[in-house]
N, C-alpha and C positions, 0 to 999 in steps of 0.2 A: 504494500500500500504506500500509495507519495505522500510526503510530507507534503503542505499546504499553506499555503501563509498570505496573509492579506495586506491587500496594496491600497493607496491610493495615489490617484492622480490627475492629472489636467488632460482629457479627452476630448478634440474637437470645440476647444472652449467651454467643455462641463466638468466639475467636478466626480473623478469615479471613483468608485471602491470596487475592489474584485478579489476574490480567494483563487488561489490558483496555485499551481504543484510548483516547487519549486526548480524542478528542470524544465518548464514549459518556454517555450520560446515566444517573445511579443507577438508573432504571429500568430500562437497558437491562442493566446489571449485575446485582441482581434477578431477573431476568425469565429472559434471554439468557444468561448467564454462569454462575451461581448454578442457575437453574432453581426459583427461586419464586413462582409464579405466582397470588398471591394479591393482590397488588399489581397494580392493575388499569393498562390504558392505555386512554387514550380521546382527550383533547383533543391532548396534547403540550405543551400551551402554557401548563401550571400555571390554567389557567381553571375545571376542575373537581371538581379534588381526590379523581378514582378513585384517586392512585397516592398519597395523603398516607400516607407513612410517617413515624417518629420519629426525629430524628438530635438529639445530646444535650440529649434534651428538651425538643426543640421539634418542632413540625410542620411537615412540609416536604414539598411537591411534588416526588417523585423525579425527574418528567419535567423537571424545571429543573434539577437539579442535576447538575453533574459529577461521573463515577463518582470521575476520580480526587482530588477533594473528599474523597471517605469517608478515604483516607487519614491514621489515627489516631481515627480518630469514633466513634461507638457507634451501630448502627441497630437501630431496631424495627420490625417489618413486623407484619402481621397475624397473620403466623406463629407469629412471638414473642410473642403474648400470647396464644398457646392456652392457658395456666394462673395469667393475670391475671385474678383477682375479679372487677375492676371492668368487665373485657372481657366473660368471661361474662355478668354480669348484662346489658350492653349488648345483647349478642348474645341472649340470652333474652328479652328485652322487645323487642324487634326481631321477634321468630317470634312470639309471644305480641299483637304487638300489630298485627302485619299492618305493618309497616313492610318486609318484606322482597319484593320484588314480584319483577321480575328481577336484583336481587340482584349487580346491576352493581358497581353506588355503592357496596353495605354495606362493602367492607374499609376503604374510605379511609372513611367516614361511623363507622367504630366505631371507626378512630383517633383522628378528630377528635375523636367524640365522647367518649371516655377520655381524650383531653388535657385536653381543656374541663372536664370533673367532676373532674379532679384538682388544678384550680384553683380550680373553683368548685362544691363540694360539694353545694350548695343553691340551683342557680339559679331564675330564673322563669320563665314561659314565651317570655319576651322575649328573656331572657340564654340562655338553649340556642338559639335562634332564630340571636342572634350570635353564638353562636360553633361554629356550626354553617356559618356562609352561604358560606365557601368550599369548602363539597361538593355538586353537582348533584344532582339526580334527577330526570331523567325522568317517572318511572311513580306516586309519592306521593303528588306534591302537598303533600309534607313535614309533613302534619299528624300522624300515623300515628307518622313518626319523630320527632315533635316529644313526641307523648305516651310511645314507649317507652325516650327519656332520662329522661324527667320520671316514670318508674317503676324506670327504674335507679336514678336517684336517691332514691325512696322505700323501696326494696328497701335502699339500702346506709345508712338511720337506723334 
C-alpha cells in the first residue's frame, strides 16, 4: 500500500488540496486525481513535452515531477489559460495555420509556446524553432507550427 500525503497548492489560479501517493508524478495528479485531462501523457520520460505545464513560471515536464513537489507552487495547465490572450492567439494560428493535425502535442506545444513569447516577444524563425524543441510532433513536420507562432507573434504588435 502507498504512502499518501496531502498537498496544497495554487491551480489555474485556485487554491487546491489533494492527497496523493507519494511517488505519483504531477501528471499523474493532473490527470488521475484532479481529472484534467488536457495535459497530455505520452513519453513519461520528460522526452517530449505533451505534458509541459507551468509551475512558477517556468516550464516543466509534469511527467518528471513529483506530485508532492507542487506542495506550495503555482500551476498552469492548458486549462488555465483558457482566457490568456496570448494563449488564444496561439491556439488561433494553430487552426488557422494547419498546425493542429492530431492534436496530440498542441496543449504542451501552446504552453511552450506562451512561455517562449512571453520572453521573447519578437522572435525569429530560429528563436521559436528553440524554444520550441523540447515539444514533439509526430504528424507536422513542425513547419506549420513554426509559422503559427511567428503569426501569434504578428497578431500580438
Amino acid at each position: 500500500m502507498s504512502h499518501k500525503r496531502e498537498i496544497e497548492f495554487v491551480l489555474n489560479g485556485v487554491v487546491t488540496r489533494a492527497r496523493v501517493p507519494v511517488e505519483a508524478s504531477t501528471l499523474a495528479l493532473l490527470r488521475d486525481v484532479i481529472g484534467l485531462t488536457g495535459t497530455k501523457y505520452a513519453c513519461g520520460e520528460g522526452e517530449c513535452g505533451a505534458c509541459t505545464v507551468d509551475v512558477d513560471g517556468a516550464s516543466v515536464c509534469a511527467c518528471l515531477m513529483f506530485a508532492v513537489d507542487c506542495e506550495g507552487r503555482t500551476l498552469t495547465t492548458i486549462e488555465g489559460v483558457a482566457r490568456d490572450p496570448l494563449a488564444a492567439r496561439i491556439e488561433r494560428a494553430f487552426v488557422e495555420f494547419g498546425a493542429v493535425q492530431c492534436g496530440f502535442c498542441t496543449p504542451g506545444m501552446v504552453m511552450q509556446a506562451r512561455r517562449f513569447l512571453e520572453s521573447h516577444p519578437n522572435p525569429t524563425r530560429d528563436e521559436i524553432k528553440r524554444g520550441i524543441e523540447g515539444n514533439l510532433c509526430r504528424c507536422t513536420g513542425y513547419v506549420k507550427i513554426v509559422d503559427a507562432i511567428e503569426a501569434a507573434c504578428r497578431d500580438a504588435r
